[in-house]
PDB file of N, CA, C and O in Angstrom:
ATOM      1  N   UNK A   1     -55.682 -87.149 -28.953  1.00  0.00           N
ATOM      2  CA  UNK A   1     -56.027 -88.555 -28.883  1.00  0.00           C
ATOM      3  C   UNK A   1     -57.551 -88.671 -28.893  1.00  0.00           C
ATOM      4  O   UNK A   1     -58.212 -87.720 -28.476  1.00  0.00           O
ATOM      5  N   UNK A   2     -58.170 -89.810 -29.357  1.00  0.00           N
ATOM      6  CA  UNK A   2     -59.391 -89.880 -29.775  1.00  0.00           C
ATOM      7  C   UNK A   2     -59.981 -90.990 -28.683  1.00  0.00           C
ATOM      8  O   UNK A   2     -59.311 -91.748 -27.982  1.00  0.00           O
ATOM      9  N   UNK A   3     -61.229 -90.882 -28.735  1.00  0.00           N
ATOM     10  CA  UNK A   3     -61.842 -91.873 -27.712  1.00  0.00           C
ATOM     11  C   UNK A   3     -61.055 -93.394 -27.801  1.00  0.00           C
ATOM     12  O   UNK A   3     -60.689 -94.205 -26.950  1.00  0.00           O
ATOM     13  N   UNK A   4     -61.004 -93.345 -29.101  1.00  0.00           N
ATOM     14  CA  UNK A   4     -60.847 -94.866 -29.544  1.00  0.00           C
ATOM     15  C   UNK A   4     -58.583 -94.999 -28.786  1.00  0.00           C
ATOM     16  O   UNK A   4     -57.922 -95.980 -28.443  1.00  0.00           O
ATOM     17  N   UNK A   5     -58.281 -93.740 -28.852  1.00  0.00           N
ATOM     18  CA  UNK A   5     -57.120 -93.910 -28.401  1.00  0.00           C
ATOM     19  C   UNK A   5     -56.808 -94.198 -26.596  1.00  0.00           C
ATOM     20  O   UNK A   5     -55.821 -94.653 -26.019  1.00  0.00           O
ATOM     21  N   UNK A   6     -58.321 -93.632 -26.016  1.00  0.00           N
ATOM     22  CA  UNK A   6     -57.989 -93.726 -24.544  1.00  0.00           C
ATOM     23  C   UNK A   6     -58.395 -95.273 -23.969  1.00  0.00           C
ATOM     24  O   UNK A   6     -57.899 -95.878 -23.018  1.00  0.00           O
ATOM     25  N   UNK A   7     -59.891 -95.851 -25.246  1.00  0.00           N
ATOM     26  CA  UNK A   7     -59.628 -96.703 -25.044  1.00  0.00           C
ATOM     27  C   UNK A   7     -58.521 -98.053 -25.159  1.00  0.00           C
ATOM     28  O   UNK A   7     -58.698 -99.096 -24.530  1.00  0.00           O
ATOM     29  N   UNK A   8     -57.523 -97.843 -25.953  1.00  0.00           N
ATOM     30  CA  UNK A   8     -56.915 -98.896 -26.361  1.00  0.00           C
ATOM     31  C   UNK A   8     -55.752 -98.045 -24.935  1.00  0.00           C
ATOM     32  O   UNK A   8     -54.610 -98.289 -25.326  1.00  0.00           O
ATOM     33  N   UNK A   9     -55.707 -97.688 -24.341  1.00  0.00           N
ATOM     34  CA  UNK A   9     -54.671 -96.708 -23.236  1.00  0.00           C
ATOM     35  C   UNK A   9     -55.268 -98.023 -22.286  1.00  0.00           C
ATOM     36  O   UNK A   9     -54.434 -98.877 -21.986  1.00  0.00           O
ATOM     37  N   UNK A  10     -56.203 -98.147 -21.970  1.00  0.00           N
ATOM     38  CA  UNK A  10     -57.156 -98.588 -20.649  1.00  0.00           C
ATOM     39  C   UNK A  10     -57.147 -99.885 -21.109  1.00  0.00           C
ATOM     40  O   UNK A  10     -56.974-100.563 -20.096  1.00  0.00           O
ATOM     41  N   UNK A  11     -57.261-100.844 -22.356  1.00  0.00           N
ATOM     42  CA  UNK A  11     -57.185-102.482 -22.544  1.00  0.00           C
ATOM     43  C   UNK A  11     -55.713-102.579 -22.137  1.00  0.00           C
ATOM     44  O   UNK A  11     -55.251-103.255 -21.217  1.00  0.00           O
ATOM     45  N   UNK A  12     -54.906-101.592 -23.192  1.00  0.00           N
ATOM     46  CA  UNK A  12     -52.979-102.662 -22.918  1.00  0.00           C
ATOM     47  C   UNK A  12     -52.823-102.219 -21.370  1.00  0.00           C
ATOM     48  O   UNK A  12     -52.086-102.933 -20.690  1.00  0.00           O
ATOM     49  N   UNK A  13     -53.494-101.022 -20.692  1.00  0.00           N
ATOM     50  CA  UNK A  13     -52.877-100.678 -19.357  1.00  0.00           C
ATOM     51  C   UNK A  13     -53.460-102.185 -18.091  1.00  0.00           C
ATOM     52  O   UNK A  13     -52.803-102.754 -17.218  1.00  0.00           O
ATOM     53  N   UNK A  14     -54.544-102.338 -18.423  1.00  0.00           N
ATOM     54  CA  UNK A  14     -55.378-103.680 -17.758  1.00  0.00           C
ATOM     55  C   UNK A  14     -54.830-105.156 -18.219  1.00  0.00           C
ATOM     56  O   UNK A  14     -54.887-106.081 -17.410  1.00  0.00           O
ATOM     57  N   UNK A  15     -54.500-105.281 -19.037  1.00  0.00           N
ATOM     58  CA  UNK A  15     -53.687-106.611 -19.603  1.00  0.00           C
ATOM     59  C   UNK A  15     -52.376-106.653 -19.308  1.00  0.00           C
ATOM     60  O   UNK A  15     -51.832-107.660 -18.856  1.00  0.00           O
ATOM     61  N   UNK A  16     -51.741-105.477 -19.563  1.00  0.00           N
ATOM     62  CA  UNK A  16     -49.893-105.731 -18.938  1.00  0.00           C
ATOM     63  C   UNK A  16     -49.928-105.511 -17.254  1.00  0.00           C
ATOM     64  O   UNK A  16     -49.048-105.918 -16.495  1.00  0.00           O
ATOM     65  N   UNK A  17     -50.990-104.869 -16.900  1.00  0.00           N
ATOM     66  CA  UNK A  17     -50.532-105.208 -15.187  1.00  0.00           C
ATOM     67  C   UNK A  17     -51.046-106.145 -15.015  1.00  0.00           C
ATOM     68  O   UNK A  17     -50.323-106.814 -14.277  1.00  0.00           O
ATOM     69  N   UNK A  18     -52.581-107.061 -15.430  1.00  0.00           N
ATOM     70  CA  UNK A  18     -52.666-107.958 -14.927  1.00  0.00           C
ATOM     71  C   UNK A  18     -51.517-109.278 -15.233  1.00  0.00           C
ATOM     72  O   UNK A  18     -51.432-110.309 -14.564  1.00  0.00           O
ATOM     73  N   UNK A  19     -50.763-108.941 -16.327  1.00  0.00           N
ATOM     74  CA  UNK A  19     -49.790-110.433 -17.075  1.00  0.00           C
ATOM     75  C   UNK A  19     -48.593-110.006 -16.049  1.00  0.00           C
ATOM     76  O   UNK A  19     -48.231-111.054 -15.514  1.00  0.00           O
ATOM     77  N   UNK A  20     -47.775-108.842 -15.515  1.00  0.00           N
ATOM     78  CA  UNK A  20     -46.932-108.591 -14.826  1.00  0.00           C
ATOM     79  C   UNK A  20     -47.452-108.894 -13.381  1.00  0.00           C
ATOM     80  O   UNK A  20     -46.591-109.288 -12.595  1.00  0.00           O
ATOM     81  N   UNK A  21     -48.521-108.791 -12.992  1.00  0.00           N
ATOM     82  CA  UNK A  21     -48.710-109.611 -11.672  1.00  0.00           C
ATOM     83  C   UNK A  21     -49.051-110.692 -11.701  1.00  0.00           C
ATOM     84  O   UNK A  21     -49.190-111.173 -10.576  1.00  0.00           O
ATOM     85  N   UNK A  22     -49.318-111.501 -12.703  1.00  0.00           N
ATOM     86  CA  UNK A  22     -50.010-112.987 -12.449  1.00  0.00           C
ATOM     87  C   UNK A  22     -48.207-113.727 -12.748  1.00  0.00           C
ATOM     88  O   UNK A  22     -48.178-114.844 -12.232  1.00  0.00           O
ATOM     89  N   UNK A  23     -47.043-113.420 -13.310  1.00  0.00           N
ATOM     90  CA  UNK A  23     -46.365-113.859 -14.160  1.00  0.00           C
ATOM     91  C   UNK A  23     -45.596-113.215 -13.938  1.00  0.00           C
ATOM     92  O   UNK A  23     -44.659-113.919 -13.562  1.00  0.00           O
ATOM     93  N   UNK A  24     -45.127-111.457 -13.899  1.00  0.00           N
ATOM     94  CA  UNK A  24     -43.593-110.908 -14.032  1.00  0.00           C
ATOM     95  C   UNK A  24     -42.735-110.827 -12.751  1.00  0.00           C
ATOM     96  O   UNK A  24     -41.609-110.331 -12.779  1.00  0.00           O
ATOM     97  N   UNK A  25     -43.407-111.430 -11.393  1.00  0.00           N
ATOM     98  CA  UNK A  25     -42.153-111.553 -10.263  1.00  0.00           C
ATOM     99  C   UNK A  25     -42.827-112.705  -9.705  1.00  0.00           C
ATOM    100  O   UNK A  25     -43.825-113.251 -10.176  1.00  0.00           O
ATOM    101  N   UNK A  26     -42.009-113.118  -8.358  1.00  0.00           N
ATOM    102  CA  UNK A  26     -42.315-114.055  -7.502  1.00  0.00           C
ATOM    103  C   UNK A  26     -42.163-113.643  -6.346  1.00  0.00           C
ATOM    104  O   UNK A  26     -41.478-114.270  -5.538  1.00  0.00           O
ATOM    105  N   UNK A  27     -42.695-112.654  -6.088  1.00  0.00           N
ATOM    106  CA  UNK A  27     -42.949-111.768  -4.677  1.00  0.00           C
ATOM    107  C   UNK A  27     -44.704-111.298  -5.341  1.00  0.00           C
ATOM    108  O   UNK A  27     -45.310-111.243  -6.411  1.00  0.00           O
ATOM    109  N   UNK A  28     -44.945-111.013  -3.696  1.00  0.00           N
ATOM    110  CA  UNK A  28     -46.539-110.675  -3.377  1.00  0.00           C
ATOM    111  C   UNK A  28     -46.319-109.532  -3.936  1.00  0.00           C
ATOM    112  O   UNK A  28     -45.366-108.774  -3.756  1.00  0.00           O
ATOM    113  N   UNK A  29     -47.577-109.372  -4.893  1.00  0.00           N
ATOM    114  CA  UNK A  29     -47.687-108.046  -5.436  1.00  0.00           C
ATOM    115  C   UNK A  29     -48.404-107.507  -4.390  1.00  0.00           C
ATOM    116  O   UNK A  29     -49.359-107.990  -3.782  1.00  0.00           O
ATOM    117  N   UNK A  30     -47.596-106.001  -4.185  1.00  0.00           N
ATOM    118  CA  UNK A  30     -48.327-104.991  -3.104  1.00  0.00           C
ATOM    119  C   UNK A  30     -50.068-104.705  -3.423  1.00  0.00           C
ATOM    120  O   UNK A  30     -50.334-104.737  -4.625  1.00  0.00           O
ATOM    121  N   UNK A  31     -50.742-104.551  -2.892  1.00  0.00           N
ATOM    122  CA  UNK A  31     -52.096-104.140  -3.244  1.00  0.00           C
ATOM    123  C   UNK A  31     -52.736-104.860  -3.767  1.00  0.00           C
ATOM    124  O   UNK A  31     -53.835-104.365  -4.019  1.00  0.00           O
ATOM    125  N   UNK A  32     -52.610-105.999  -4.140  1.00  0.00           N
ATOM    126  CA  UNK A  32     -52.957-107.239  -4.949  1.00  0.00           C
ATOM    127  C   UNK A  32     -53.154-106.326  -6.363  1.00  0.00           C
ATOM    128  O   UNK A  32     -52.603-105.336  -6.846  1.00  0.00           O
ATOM    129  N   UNK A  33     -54.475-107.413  -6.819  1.00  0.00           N
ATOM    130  CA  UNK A  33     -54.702-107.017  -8.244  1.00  0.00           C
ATOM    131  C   UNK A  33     -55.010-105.685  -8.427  1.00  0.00           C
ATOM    132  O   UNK A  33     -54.402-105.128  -9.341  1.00  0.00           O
ATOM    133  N   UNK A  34     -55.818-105.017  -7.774  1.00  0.00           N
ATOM    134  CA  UNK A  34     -56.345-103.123  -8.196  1.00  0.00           C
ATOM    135  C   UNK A  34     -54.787-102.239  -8.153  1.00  0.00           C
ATOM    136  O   UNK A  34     -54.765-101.280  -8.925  1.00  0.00           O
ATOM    137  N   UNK A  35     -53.740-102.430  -7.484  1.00  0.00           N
ATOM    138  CA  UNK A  35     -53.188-102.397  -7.343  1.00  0.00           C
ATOM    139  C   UNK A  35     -52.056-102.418  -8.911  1.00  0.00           C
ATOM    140  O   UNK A  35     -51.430-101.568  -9.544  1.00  0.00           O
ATOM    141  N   UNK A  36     -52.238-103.622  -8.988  1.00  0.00           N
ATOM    142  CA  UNK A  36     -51.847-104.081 -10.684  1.00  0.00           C
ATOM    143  C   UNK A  36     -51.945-103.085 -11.728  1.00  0.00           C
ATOM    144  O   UNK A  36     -51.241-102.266 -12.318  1.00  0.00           O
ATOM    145  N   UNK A  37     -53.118-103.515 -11.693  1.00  0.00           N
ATOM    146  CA  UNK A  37     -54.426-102.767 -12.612  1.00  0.00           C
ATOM    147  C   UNK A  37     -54.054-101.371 -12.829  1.00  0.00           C
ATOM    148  O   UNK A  37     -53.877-100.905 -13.954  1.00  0.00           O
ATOM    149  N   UNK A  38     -53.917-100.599 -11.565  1.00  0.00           N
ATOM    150  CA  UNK A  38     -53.794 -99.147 -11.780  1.00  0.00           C
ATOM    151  C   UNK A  38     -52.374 -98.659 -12.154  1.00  0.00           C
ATOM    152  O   UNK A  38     -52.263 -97.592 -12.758  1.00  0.00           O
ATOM    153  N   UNK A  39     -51.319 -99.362 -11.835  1.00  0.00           N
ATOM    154  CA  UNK A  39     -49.938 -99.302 -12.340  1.00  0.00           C
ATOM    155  C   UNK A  39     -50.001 -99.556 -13.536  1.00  0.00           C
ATOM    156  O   UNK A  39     -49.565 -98.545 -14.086  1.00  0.00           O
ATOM    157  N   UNK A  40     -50.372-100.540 -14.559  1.00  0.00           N
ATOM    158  CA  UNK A  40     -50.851-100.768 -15.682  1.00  0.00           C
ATOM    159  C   UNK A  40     -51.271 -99.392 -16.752  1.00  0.00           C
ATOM    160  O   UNK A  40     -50.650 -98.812 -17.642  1.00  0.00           O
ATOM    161  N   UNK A  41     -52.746 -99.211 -16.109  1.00  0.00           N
ATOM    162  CA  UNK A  41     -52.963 -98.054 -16.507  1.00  0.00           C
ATOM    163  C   UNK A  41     -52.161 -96.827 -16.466  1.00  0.00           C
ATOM    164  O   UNK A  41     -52.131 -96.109 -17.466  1.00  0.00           O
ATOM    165  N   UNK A  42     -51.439 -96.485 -15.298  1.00  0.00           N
ATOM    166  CA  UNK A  42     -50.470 -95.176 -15.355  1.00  0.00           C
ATOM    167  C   UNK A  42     -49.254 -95.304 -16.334  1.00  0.00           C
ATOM    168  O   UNK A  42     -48.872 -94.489 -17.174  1.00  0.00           O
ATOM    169  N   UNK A  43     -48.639 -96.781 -15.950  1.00  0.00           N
ATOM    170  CA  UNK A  43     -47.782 -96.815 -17.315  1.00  0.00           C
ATOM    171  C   UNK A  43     -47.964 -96.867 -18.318  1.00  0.00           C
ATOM    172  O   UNK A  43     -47.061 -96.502 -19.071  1.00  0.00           O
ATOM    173  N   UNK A  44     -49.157 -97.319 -18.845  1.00  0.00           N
ATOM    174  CA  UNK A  44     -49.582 -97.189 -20.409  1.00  0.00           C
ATOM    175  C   UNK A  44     -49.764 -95.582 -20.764  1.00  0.00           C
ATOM    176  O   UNK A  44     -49.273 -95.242 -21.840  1.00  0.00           O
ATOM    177  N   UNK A  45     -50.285 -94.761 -20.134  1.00  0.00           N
ATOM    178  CA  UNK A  45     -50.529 -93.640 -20.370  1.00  0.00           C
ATOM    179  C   UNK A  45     -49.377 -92.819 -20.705  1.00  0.00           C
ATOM    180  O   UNK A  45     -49.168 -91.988 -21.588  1.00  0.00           O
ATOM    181  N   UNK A  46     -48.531 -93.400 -19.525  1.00  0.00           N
ATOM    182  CA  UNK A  46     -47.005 -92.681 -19.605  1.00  0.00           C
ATOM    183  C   UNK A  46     -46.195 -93.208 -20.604  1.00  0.00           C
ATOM    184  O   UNK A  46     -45.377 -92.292 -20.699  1.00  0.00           O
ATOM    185  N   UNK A  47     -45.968 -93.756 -21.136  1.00  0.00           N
ATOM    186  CA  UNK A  47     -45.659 -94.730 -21.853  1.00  0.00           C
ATOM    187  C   UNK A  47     -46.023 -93.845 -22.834  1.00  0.00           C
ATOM    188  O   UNK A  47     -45.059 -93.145 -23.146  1.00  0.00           O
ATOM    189  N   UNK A  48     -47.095 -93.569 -23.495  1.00  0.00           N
ATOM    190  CA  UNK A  48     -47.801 -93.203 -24.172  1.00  0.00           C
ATOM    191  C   UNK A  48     -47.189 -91.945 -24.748  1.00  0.00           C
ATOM    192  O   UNK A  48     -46.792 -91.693 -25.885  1.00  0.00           O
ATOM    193  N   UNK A  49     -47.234 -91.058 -23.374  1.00  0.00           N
ATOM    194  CA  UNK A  49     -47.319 -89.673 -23.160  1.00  0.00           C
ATOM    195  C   UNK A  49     -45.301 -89.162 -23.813  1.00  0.00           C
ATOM    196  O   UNK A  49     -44.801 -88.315 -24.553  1.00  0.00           O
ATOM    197  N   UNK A  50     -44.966 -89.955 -23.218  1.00  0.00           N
ATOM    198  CA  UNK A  50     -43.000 -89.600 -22.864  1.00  0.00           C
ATOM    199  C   UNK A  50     -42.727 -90.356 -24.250  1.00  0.00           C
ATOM    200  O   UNK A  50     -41.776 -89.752 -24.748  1.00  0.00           O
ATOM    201  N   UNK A  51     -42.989 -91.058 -24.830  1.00  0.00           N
ATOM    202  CA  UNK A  51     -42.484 -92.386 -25.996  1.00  0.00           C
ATOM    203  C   UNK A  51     -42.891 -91.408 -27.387  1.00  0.00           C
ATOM    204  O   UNK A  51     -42.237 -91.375 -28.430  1.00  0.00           O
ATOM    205  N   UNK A  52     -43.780 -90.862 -27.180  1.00  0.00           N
ATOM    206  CA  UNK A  52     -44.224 -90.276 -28.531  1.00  0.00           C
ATOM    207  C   UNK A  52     -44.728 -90.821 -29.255  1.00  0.00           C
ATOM    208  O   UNK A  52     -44.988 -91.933 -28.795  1.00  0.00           O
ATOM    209  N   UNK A  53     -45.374 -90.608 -31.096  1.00  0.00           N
ATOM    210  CA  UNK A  53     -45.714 -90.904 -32.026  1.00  0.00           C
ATOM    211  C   UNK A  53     -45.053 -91.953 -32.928  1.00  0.00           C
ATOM    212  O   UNK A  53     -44.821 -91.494 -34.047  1.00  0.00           O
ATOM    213  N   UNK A  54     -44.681 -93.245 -32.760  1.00  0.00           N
ATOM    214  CA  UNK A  54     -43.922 -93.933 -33.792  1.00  0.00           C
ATOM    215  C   UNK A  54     -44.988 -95.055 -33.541  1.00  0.00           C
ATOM    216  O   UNK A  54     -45.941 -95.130 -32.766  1.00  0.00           O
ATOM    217  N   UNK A  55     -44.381 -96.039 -34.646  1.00  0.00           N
ATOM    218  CA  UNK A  55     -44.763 -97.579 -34.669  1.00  0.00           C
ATOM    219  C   UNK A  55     -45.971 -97.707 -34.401  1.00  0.00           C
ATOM    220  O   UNK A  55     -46.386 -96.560 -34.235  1.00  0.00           O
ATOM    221  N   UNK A  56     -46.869 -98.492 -34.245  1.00  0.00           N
ATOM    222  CA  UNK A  56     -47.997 -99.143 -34.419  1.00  0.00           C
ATOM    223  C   UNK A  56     -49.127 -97.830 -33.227  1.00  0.00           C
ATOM    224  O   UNK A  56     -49.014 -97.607 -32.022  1.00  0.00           O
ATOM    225  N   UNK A  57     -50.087 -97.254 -34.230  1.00  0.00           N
ATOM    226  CA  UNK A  57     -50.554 -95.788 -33.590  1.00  0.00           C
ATOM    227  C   UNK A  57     -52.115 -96.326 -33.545  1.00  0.00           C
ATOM    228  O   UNK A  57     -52.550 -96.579 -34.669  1.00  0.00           O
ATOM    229  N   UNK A  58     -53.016 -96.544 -32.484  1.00  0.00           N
ATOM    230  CA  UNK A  58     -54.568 -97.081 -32.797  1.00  0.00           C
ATOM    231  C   UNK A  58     -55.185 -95.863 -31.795  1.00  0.00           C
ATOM    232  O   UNK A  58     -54.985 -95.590 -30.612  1.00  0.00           O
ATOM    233  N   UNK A  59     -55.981 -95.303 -32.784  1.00  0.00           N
ATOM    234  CA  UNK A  59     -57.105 -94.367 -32.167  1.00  0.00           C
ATOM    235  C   UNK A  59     -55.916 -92.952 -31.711  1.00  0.00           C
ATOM    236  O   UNK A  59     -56.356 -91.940 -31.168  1.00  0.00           O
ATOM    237  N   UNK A  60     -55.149 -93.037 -31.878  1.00  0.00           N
ATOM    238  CA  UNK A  60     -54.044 -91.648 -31.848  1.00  0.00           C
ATOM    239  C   UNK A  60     -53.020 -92.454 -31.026  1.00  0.00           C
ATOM    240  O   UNK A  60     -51.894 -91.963 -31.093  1.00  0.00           O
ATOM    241  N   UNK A  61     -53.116 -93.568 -30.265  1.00  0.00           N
ATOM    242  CA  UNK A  61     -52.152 -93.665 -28.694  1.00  0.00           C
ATOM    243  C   UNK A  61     -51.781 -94.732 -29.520  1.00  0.00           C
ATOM    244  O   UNK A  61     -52.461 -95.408 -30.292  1.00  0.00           O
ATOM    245  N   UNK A  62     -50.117 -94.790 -29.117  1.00  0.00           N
ATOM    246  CA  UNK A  62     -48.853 -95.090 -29.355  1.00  0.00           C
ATOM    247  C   UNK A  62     -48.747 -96.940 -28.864  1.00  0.00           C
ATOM    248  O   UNK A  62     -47.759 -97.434 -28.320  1.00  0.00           O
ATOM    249  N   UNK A  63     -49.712 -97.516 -29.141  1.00  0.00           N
ATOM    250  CA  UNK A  63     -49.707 -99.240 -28.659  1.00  0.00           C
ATOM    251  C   UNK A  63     -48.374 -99.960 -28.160  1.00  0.00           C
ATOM    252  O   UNK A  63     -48.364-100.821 -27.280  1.00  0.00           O
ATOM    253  N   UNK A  64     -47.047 -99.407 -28.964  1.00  0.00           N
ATOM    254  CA  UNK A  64     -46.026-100.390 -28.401  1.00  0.00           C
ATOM    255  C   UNK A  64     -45.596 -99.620 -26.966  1.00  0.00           C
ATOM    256  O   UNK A  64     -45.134-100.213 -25.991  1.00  0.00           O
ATOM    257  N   UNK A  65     -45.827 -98.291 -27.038  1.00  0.00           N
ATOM    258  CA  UNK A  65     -45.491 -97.276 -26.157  1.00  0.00           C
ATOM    259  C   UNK A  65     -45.693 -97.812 -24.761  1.00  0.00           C
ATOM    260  O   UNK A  65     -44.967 -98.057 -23.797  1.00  0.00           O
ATOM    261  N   UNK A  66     -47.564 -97.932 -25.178  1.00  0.00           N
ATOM    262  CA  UNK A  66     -48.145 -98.052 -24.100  1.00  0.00           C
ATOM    263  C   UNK A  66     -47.812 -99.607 -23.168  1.00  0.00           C
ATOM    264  O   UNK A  66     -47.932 -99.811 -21.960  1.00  0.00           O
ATOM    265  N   UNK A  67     -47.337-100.593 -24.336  1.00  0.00           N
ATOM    266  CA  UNK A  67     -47.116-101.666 -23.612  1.00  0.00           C
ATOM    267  C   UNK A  67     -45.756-101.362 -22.655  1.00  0.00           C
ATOM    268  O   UNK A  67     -45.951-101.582 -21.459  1.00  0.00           O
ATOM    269  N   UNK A  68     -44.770-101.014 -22.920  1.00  0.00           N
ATOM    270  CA  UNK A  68     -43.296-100.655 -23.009  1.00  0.00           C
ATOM    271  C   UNK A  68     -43.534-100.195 -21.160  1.00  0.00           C
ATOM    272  O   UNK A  68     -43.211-100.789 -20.132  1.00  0.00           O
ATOM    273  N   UNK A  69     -44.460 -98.471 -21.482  1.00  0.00           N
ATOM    274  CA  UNK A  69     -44.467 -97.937 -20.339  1.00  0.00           C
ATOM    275  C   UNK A  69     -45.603 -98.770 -19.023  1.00  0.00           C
ATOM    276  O   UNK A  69     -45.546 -98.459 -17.834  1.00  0.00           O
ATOM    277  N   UNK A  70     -46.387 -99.637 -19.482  1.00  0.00           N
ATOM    278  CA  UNK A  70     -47.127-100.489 -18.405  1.00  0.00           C
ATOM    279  C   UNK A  70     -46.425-101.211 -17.741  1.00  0.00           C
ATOM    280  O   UNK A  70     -46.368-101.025 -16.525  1.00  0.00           O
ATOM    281  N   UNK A  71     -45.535-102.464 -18.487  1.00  0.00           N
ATOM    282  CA  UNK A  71     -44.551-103.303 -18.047  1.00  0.00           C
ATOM    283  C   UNK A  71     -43.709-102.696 -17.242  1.00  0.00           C
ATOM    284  O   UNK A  71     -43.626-103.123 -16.091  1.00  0.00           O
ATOM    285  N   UNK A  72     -42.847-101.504 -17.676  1.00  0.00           N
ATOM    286  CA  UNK A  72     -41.795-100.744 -16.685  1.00  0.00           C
ATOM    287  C   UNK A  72     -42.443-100.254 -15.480  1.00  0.00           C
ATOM    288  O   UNK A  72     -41.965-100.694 -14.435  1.00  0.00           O
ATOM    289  N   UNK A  73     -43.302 -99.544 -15.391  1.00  0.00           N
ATOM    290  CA  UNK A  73     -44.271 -99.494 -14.456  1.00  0.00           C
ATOM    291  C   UNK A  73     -44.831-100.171 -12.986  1.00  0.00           C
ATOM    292  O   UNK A  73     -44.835 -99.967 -11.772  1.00  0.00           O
ATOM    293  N   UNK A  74     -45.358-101.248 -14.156  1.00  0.00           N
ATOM    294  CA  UNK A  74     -45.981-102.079 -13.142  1.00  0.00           C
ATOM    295  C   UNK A  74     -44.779-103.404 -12.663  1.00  0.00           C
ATOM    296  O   UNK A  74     -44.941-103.928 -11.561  1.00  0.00           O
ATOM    297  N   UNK A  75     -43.930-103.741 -13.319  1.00  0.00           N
ATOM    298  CA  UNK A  75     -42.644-104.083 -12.802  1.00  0.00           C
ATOM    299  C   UNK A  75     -42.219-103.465 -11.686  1.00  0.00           C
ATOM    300  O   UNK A  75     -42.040-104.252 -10.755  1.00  0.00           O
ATOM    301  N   UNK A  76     -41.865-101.686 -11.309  1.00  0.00           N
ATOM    302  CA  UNK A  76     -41.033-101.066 -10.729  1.00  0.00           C
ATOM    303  C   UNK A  76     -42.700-101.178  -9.322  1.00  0.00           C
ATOM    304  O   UNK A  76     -42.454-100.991  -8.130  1.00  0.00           O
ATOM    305  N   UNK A  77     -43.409-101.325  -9.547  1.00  0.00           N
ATOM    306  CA  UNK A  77     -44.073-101.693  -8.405  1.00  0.00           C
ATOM    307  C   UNK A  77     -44.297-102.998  -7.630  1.00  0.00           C
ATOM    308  O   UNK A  77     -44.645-103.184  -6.464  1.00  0.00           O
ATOM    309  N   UNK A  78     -44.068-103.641  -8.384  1.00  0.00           N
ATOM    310  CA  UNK A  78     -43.962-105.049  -7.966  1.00  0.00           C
ATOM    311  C   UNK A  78     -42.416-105.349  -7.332  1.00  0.00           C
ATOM    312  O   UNK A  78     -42.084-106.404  -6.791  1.00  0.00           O
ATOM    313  N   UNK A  79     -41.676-104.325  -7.504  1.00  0.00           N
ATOM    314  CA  UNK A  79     -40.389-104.780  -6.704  1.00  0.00           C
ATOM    315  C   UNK A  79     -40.440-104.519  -5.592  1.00  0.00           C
ATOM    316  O   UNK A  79     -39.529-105.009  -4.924  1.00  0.00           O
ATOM    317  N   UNK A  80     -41.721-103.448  -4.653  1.00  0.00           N
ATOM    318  CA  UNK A  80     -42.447-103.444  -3.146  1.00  0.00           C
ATOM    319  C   UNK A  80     -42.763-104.336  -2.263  1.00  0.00           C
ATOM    320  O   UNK A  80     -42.798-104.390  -1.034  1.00  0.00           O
ATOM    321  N   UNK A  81     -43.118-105.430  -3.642  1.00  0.00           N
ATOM    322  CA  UNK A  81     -44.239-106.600  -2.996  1.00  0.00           C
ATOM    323  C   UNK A  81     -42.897-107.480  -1.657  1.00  0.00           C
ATOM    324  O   UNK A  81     -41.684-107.342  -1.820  1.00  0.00           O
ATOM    325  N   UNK A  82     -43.513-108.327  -0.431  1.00  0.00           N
ATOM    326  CA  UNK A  82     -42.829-109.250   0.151  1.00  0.00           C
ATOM    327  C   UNK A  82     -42.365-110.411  -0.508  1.00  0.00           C
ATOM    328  O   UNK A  82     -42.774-110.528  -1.663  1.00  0.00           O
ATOM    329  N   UNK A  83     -41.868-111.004  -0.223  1.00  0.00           N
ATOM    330  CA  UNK A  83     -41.334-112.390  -0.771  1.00  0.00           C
ATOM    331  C   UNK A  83     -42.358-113.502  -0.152  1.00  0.00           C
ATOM    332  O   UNK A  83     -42.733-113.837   0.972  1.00  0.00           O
ATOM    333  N   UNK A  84     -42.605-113.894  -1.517  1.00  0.00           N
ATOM    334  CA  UNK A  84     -43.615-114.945  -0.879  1.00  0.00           C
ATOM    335  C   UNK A  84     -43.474-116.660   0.110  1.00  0.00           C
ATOM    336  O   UNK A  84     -42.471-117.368   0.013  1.00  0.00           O
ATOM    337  N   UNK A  85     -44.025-116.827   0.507  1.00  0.00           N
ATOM    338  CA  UNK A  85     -43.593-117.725   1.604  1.00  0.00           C
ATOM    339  C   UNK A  85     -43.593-119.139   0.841  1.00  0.00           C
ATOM    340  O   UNK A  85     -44.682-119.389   0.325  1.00  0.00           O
ATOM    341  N   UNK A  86     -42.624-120.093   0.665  1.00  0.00           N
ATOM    342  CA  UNK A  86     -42.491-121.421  -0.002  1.00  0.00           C
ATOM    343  C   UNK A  86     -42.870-122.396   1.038  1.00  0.00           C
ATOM    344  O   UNK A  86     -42.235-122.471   2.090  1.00  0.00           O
ATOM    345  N   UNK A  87     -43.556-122.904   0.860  1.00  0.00           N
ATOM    346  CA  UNK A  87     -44.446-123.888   0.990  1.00  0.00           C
ATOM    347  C   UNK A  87     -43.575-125.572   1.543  1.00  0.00           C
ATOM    348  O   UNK A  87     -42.816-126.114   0.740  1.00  0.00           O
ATOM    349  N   UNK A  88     -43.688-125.862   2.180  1.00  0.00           N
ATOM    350  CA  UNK A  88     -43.152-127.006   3.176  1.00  0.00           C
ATOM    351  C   UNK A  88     -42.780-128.614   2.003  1.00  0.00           C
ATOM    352  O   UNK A  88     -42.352-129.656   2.501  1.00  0.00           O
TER     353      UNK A  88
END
């Protein structure tokens, strides 16, 4: 993988945790946003890493991969978070 591949690893990994915590549950995301963020990043990588070489490939890393494995990811962490408190 090429620079240009770790970077596009590190944009979809920062954009799908931040869209899965602003948007994919309605429970408190654990750790707030850094929290997000870094689930993001591990699933994109993994994602990346386990998904292999197909479909849309930028800078060597696997783009649908990486979205695929961020979302699952940062989803399966957000099912930690408390339930948030509704409002009167």
């Amino acid at each position: 993988m090429t620079a240009g591949g770790w970077i596009t690893i590190i944009v979809v990994g920062l954009i799908v945790g931040w869209i899965i915590k602003e948007y994919g549950t309605k429970k408190e995301y654990p750790g707030g946003i850094w929290v997000a963020l870094l689930a993001g990043l591990v699933g994109a990588w993994l994602g990346d890493l386990v998904l292999g070489d197909w479909g849309w490939m930028l800078g060597g890393a696997n783009v649908i991969a990486a979205i695929i494995g961020a979302a699952v990811i940062a989803w399966i962490v957000s099912l930690f978070g408390k339930e948030e408190k509704k409002e009167a």
